[in-house]
N, C-alpha and C positions, 0 to 999 in steps of 0.2 A: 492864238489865244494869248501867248504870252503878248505880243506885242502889241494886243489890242489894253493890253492891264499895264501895261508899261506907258501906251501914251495917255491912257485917263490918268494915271500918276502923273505925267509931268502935263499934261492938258489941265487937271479939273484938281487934282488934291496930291499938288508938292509934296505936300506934308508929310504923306503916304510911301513916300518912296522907299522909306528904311522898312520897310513892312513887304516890298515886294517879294521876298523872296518865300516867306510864309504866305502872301496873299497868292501864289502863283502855285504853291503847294496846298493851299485848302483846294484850288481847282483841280488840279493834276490830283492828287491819293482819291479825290471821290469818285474822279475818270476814269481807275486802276480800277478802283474795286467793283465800278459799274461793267467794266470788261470782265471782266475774271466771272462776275453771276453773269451775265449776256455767253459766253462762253460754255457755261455748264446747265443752261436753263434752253438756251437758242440753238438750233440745229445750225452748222455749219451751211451759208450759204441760201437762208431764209430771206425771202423778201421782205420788205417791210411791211406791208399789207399782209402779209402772213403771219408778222407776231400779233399772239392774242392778247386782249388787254390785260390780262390778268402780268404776261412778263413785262408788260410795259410799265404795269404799275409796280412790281420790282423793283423794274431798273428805275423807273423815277425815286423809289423811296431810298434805295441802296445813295444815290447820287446825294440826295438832299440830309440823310442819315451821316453819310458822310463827311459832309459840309460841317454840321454841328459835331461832332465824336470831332472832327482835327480843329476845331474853333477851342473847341473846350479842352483836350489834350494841351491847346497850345497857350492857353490861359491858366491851366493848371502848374503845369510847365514852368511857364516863367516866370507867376506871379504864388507862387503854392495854393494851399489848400484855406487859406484864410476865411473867415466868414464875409470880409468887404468881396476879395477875390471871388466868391462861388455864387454871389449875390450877382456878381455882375455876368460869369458866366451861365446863370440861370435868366438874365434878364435879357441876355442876348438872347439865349434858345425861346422864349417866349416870345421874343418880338421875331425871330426867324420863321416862328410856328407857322404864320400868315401866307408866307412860300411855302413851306412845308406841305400845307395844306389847299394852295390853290395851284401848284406847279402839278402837280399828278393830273390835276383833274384837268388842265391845261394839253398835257402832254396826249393825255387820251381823245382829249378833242381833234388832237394833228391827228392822231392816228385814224380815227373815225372820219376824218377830213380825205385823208390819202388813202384809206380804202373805196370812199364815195368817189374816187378817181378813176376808175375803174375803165369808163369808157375811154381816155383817153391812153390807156396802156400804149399803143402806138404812137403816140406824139412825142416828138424831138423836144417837146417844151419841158418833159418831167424825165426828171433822172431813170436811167432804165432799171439802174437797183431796186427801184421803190415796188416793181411789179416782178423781177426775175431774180 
């Protein structure tokens, strides 16, 4: 992960580069915090086909909750509590909302997807975690 965000920095937005180390941390603390509920919500050892939607949609909201809470901390952060500053951290969490809201329903589709997997439980073509 990191070094996929390290070459669209020096790939697609130079610019970007002095930013990697917060851009690398809004990924990583949403990651953490998605492990820590997956850990206290998910039985040790559960396939994937066996989480229900309901933890999935959790861990997607935990993940995407995340993203905006260290966007905004880190807006707050460096630029204070100003009215330009909180206008712009509102206007990101609004324009974010769009993932917010179509990533869950996204993620429940894999999952519905890889339970409909079913008969291929024995094929070398799907990870074997997804069914054991």
């Amino acid at each position: 992960m990191s070094l996929g965000l390290l070459a669209q920095g020096v790939l697609f937005a130079p610019f970007d580069l002095p930013q990697y180390g917060m851009n690398l941390t809004t990924l990583l603390l949403p990651l953490f915090a998605m492990s820590a509920v997956a850990r206290r919500t998910i039985a040790e050892n559960t396939a994937y086909v066996d989480i229900s939607y309901k933890q999935a949609l959790q861990l997607s909201l935990t993940f995407q909750g995340g993203i905006i809470a260290w966007v905004a901390f880190g807006g707050f952060y460096g630029q204070g509590f100003g009215a330009e500053n909180m206008s712009s951290v509102a206007t990101f969490g609004l324009a974010y909302l769009s993932v917010v809201l179509l990533e869950p329903v996204l993620d429940l589709a894999v999952l519905a997807g890889a339970k409909s997997l079913n008969r291929f439980k024995s094929s070398s073509l799907l990870e074997a975690r997804l069914f054991s």
